[in-house]
Legacy VTK file of the C-alpha trace (Angstrom):
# vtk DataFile Version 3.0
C-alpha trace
ASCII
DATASET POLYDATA
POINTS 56 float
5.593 5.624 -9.577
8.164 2.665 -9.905
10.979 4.698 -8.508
9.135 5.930 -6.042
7.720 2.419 -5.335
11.472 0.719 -5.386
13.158 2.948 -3.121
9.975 2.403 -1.346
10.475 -1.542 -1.107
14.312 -0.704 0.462
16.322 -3.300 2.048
15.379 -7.404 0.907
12.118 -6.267 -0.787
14.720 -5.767 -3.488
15.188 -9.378 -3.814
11.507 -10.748 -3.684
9.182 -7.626 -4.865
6.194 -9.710 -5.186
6.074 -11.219 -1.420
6.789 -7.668 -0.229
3.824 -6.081 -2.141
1.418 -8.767 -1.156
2.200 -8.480 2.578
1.997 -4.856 1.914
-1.455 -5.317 0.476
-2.104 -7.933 3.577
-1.083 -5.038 5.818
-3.020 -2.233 4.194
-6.223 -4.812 4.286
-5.679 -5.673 7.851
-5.585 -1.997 9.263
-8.691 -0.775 6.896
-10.807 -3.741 7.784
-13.177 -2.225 9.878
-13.556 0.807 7.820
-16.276 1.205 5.667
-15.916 0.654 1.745
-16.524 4.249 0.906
-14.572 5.750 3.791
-11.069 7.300 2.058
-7.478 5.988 3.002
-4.294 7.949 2.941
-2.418 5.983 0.329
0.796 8.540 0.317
2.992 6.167 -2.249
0.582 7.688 -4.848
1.668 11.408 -3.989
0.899 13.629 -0.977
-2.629 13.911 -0.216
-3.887 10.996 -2.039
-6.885 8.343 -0.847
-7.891 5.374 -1.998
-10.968 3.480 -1.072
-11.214 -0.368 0.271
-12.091 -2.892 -0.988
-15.343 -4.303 -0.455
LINES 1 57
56 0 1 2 3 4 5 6 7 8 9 10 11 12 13 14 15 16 17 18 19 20 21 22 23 24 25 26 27 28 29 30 31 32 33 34 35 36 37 38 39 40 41 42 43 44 45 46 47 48 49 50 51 52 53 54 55
């Protein structure tokens, strides 16, 4: 998961991993918002075919 996750970040997200993964998280928040909390999200960083749920 934290290759996957690094190569993932690419370019500057090398130098300031934390700011990239919270405006990922922003992001991810921001196009699920008017989903409901039990409706599943691709979340492919975790492996093909994975969901996740939002956050209520």
């Amino acid at each position: 998961m934290n290759a996957k996750s690094i190569h993932l970040l690419g370019g500057d997200g090398h130098a300031r991993p934390g700011g990239c993964v919270a405006e990922r998280d922003e992001m991810f928040l921001r196009v699920t918002g008017g989903l409901a909390p039990d409706t599943p999200a691709n979340v492919p960083w975790y492996g093909q075919g994975s969901t996740t749920r939002r956050p209520p």
